[in-house]
N, C-alpha and C positions, 0 to 999 in steps of 0.2 A: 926346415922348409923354407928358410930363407924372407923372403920376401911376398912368398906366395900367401895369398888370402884362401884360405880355409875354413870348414867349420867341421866341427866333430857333432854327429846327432846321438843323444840323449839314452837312447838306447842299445843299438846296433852297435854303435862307436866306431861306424863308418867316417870314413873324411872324404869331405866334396867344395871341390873348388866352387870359392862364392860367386865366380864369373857363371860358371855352367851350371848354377844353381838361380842364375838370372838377380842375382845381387848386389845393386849398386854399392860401390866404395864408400858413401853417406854409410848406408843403411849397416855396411859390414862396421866398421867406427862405431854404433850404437850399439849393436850385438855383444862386440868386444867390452862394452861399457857396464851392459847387464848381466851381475852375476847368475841374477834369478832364470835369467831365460832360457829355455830351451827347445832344441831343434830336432825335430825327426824327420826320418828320411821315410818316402812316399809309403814305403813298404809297413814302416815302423806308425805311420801316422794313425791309420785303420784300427790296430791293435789298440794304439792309447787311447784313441775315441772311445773305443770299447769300453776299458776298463775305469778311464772317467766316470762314466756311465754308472757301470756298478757302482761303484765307490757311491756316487752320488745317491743312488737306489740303499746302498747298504746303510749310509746314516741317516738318510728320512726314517728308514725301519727304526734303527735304534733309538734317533727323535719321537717316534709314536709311540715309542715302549713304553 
């Protein structure tokens, strides 16, 4: 892809230019920097809220056990 600034999101493993994703050139350098981080796309974001969610709901359960 050359020289093009991209990200790949987390789930979907869509690619979206970090210009049209409203991403400054700092900010894309830091991304590139974080192995830990990750990006979802609008679509994908809703879904992970969700299942954070659970997740979080499923270990208090287990914690109370």
């Amino acid at each position: 892809m050359g020289d093009e600034k991209v990200l790949s999101f987390g789930i979907c493993k869509k690619w979206f230019h970090a210009k049209y994703m409203n991403i400054k050139d700092e900010g894309f350098k830091v991304l590139q920097q974080i192995d830990s981080c990750h990006w979802y796309c609008r679509s994908c974001n809703a879904g992970v809220g969700k299942l954070l969610r659970t997740l979080v709901s499923l270990a208090d359960k287990i914690g109370s056990s």
